[in-house]
N, C-alpha and C positions, 0 to 999 in steps of 0.2 A: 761085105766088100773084101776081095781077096787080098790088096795089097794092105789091110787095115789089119797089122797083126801085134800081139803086147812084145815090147822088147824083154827079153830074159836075160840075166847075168847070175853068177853064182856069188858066191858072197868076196871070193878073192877079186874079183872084176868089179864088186862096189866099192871093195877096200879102197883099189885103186885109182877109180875117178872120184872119189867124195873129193868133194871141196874143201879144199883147205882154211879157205877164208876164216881168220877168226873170229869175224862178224857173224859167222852161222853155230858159233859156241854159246850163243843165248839164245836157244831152244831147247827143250825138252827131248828127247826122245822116244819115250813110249810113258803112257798112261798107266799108274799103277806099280807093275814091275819092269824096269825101264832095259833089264837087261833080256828080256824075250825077244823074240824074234817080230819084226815087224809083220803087222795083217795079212790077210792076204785076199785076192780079190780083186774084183774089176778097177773097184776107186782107188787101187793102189798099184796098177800096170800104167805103164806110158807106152805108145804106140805109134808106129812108124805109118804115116800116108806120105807115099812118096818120099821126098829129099827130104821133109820136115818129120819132127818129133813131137807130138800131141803130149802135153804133161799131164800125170794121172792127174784125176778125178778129184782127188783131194788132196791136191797142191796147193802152193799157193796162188800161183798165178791163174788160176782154173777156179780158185774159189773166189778172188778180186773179180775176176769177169764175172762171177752170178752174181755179187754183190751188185757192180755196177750196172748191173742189166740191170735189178730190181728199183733202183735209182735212175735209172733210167726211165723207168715206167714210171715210177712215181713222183719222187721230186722235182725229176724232169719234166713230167708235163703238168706240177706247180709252178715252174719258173715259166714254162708258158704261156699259161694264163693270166701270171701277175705280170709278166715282160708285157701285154698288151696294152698295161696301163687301166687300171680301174676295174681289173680281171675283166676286160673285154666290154663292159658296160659304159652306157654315155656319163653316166655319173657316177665321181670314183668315191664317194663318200661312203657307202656299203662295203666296197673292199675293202676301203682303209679301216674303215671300224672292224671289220671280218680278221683284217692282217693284225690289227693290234690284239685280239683276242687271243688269233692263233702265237704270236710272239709271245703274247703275257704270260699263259701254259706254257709256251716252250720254253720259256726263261727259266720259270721254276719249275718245272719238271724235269729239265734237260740237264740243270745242275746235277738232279741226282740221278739220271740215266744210266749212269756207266754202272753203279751199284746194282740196276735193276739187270741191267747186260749178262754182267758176271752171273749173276745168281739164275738168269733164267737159261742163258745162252744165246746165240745170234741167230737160230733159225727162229725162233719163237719170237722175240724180241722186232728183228726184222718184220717180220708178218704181219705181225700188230700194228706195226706202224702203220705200212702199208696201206693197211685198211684207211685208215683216218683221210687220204689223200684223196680215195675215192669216193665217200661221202661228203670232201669240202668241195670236190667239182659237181658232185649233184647237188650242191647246195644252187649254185648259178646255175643250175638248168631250174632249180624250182624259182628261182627269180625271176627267170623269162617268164613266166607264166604267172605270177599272182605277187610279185613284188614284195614279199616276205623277208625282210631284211633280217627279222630275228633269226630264223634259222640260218640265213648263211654267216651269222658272229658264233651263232653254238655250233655249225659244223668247224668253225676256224678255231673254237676253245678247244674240242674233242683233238681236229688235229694238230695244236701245241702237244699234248699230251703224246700221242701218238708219235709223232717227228720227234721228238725229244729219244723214245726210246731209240727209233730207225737210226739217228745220226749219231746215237752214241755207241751203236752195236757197228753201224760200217767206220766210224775213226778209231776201234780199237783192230777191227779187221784190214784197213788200209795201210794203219802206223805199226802193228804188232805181228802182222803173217812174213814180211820181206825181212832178210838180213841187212846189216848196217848200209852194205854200199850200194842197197838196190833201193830206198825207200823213196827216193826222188822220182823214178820210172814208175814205180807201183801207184805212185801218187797219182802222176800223169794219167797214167793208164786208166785209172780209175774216172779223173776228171775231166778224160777224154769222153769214155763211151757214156760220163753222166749226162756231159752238156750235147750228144749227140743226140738224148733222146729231145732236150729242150730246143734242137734243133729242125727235131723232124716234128716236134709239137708242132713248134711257130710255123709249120709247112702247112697244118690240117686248118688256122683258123687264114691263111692268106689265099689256100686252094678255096675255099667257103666263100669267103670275100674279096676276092681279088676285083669283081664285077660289081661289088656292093657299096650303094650309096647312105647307109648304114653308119653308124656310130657305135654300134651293139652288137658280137660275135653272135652266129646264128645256133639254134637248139643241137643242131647235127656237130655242132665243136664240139659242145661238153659230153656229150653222148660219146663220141669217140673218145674224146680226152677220159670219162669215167670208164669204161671198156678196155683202156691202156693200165689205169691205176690198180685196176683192181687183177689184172694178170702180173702185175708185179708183186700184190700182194701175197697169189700162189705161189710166185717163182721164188722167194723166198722157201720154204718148204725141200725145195734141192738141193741147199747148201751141206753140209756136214758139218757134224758140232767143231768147235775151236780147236776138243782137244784131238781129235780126230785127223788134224790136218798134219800133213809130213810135207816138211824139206828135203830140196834138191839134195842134202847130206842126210837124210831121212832123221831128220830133228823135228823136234815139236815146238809149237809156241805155249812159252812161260803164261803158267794161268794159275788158280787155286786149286790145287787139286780139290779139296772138299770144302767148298762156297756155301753159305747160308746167308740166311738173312740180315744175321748179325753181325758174322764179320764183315760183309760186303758194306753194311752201312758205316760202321767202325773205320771200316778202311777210307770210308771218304773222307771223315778226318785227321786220320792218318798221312794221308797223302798231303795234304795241305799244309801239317807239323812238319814234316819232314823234305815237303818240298816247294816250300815258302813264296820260295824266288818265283815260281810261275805266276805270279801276281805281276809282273813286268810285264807279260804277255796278253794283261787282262784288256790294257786300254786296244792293242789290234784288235783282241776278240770283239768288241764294242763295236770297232771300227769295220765291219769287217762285210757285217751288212747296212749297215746306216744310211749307202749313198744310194741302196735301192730304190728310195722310196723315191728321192729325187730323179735316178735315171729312170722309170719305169713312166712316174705320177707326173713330175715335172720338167720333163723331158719328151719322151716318146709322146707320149697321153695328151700334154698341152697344146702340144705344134701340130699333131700329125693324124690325118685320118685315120680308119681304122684300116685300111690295106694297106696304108706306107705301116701301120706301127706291126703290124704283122711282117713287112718283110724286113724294116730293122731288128725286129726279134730275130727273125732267123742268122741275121750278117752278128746280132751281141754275142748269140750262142755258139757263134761257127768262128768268133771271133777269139772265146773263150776256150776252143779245143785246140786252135794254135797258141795259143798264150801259154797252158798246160802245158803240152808239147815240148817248148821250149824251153821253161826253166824247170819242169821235172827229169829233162835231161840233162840240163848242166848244171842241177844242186847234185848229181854224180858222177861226175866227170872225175876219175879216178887219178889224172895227175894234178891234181891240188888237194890239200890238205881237207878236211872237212873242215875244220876252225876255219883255215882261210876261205871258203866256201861259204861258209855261213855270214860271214864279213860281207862278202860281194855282194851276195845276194839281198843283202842292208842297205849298201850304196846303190847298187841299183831299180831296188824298189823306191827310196828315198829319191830318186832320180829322175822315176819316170812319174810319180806323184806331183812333182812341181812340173813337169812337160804337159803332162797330157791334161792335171788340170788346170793349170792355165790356161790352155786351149780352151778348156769349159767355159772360164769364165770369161774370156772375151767373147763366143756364143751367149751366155746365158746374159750379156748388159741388152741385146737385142729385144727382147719379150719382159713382159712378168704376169704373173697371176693376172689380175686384173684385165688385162688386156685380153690374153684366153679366154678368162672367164664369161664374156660378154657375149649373150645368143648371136648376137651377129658377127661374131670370130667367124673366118670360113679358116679352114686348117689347111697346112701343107700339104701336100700329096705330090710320087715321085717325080711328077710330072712339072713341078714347079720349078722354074728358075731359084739356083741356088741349093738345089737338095743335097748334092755332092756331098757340100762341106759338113753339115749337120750329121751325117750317113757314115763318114769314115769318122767323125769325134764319138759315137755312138759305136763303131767296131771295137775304137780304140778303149773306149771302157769296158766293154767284153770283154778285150786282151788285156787289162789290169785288173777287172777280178778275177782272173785265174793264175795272173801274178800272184797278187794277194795270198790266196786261199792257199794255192800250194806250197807258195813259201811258212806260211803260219804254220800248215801241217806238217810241212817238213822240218821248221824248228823246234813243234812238238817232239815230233820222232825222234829227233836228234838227241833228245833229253832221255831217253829210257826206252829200252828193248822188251820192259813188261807189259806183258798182255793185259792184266789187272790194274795196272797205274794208269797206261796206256788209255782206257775204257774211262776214267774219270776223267783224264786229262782231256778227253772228247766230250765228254758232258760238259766240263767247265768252259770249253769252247763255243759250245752250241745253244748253253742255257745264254750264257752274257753276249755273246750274237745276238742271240732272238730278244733278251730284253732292250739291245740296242734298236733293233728293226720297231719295238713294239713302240718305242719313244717315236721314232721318227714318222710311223706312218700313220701316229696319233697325229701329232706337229701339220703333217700333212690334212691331215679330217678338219684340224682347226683353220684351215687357209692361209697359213703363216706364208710370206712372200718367197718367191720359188730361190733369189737371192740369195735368202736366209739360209733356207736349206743347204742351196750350194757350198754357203761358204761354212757351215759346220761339216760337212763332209770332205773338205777338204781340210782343214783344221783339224779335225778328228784324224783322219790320218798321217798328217807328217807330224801332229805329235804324240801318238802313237810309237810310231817309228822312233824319237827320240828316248820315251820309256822303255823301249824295249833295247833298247843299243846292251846297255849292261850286261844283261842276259845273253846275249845272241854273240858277243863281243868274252865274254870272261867265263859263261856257265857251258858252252857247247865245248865237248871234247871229241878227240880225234875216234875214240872209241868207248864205249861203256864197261867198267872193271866187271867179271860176271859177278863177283860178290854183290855190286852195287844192285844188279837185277834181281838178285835174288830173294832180295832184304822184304821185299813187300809181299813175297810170299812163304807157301807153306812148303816147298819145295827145293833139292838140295843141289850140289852139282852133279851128281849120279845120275837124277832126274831129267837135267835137261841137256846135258851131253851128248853129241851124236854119236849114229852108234857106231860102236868098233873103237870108239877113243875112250881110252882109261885114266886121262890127266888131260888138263891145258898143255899147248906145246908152248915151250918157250918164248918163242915169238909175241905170244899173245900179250905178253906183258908191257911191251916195246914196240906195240905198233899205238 
């Protein structure tokens, strides 16, 4: 393409436009000996198509998108098939035992994920996972056929194991590649094109079934859905290691220089000695997925045929890309303080938790289990008097888990600029996540009233939100001291300074 050419500058011209931000002074700058000159090479040219600037290859923002693509394919069309309620099947008792398996491993495997992150890297790490997502959706294709429930709980044990590693390699890559003031947008960005792909999932089982008097996704779902998983598992393979990545001020992200097995484990309790206080953020991580199991099982599943619950998946997930959108752009809005930013985003989570679930629960006095339950239920369909209202309380939980989510990751973020802490602090998220999901969609397998459900996930989170005030409230500062970054690794200021700078500039101290 002839207008497709690499921008060139001399080194006086990068002097120039580097960025001054002192949020982009906790990175690295070269691997090794920090004072060479940077690589050279395609993944480290940016290029001009037309009015816009394409950013190298091994950026940040360029390596976030292969992430989120890969999460896309994968995890995304897991939210898919669970979003259908009962992973698509007439009875949800198979999933729910599949999902508690998969949550059981990811609990405790996901704990120590981030150790396995550092030590292996996030291409390898990524890919592994991958795989596991695409063996739990041929698990329900072998369901269709011979009813074998054992194997779809051991595809869901395998992929605990597997997710655990995936979501602890992309929350050190989402929390630890952006500088201070961008990590709201990178957030976004991320949990935008994630729930894009759970958006064009829930497209493939509503195209299938839109005509379907069925209760049961047809063989041609999961075959496309397995077909999508497992390209995300190659697409992992194109990323570039951690340390390999350069910022807009050609910096690197803070990591171990030389990782083993031993310190990477060591350090998991390291991080927990020294940074205690993240136990305030445990009961959201709990909280965080717990109400899955009622929006998917006791929600969508209970009321709704299988081509309304198809096209409410699609309106939760399309629902969840505006939700992102929104407040991963204004946790960085640069005229307010970050402290005061982190405050708002308290009150207004704390806000719409009592709004929108209230909402729920005057829906959810309407129905309960039992009533469902009974062969002669006939289910709602969009066609029914009355679907409106159930259809937009169903967006609007879309649009608060991606409240949720992004705000938790972004008060992670806000705690440390290391890539190595960073990577536990995602484990510790995603292990105590999944053992919350593994509880509740046991809870669910036992038929406990859809009520119950309700009202622990609502409970769960606005006191939640009360645990966490302390933290979010006295521990988030305006910026990270680089001393403080640096503490958890083997690495000096020399090391992670960008290049062309010989000190901190004054400023840094005083913003």
């Amino acid at each position: 393409m002839s207008n497709l050419e690499p921008e060139k500058q001399d080194a006086a011209t990068q002097g120039n436009i580097m960025e001054k931000s002192p949020v982009d002074l906790h990175s690295p700058s070269e691997e090794g000996n920090r004072d060479a000159e940077l690589p050279t090479g395609w993944k480290y040219q940016t290029y001009r198509l037309g009015p816009w600037t394409i950013p190298c290859y091994a950026s940040p923002p360029f390596q976030l998108t292969l992430v989120a693509l890969v999460c896309f394919l994968c995890p995304g069309m897991f939210n898919a098939v669970n979003g259908l309620g009962g992973g698509g099947q007439f009875n949800a008792t198979t999933a729910d035992n599949s999902n508690v398996a998969v949550y059981s491993t990811f609990s405790v495997f996901g704990f120590f994920a981030g150790s396995i992150t550092n030590r292996l890297g996030v291409k390898l790490t990524l890919s592994l996972g991958g795989l596991g997502y695409c063996l739990y959706v041929s698990s329900y294709l072998s369901y269709n056929y011979n009813q074998n429930s054992g194997f779809v709980i051991f595809a869901g044990a395998i992929l605990g194991v597997c997710a655990g590693m995936l979501w602890a390699a992309q929350g050190a890559i989402m929390m630890s590649y952006p500088p201070e003031n961008s990590k709201g947008r990178y957030i976004s960005w991320f949990w935008m094109i994630f729930n894009l792909g759970a958006v064009i999932g829930s497209l493939i089982p509503l195209g299938e079934n839109i005509h379907s008097s069925s209760d049961t996704v047809s063989n041609g779902t999961y075959i496309g859905f397995m077909v999508l998983t497992f390209l995300g598992a190659c697409l992992a393979w194109t990323l570039v290691d951690a340390h390999n990545v350069v910022r807009s001020d050609k910096s690197r992200v803070i990591l171990m220089k030389h990782p083993s097995w031993r310190s990477e484990i060591l350090g998991l309790w390291e991080v927990l000695q020294s940074d205690i206080w993240i136990v305030f953020l445990f009961p959201m991580f709990l909280a965080s997925n717990w109400f899955y199991t009622y929006q998917f099982n006791g929600f969508n599943s209970a009321k709704f045929d299988i081509r309304t619950r198809a096209l409410n998946n699609t309106l939760y997930w399309t629902s969840q890309i505006i939700g992102a959108f929104q407040f991963g752009y204004d946790l960085d809005v640069k005229s307010v303080r970050r402290t005061m930013r982190a405050k708002i985003a308290w009150g207004v989570l704390f806000t719409i938790t009592m709004v929108i679930w209230g909402g729920g629960y005057a829906w959810q006095k309407k129905y309960t289990r039992a009533e469902t339950s009974s062969k002669t239920y006939i289910k709602d369909d969009w066609t029914t008097s009355g679907y409106v209202g159930p259809m937009f309380l169903y967006m609007f939980y879309g649009f608060y888990d991606a409240a949720w989510q992004t705000c938790v990751y972004w008060f992670i973020g806000a705690l440390t600029n290391n890539g190595r802490k960073l990577a536990n602090f995602a484990g510790f998220y995603k292990g105590i996540q999944s053992a919350g999901a593994a509880i509740t969609f046991r809870i669910d397998a036992l038929g406990v009233p859809f009520m119950n459900e309700f009202a622990s996930s609502w409970a769960l989170l606005a006191g939640s939100l009360l645990i966490a005030a302390p933290l979010i409230f006295l521990k988030i500062r305006g910026t990270i001291p680089i001393d403080d970054d640096l503490v958890f690794t083997d690495e000096t200021y020399d090391d992670v300074k960008p290049l062309n700078v010989e000190s901190p500039p004054e400023v840094y101290e005083k913003v």
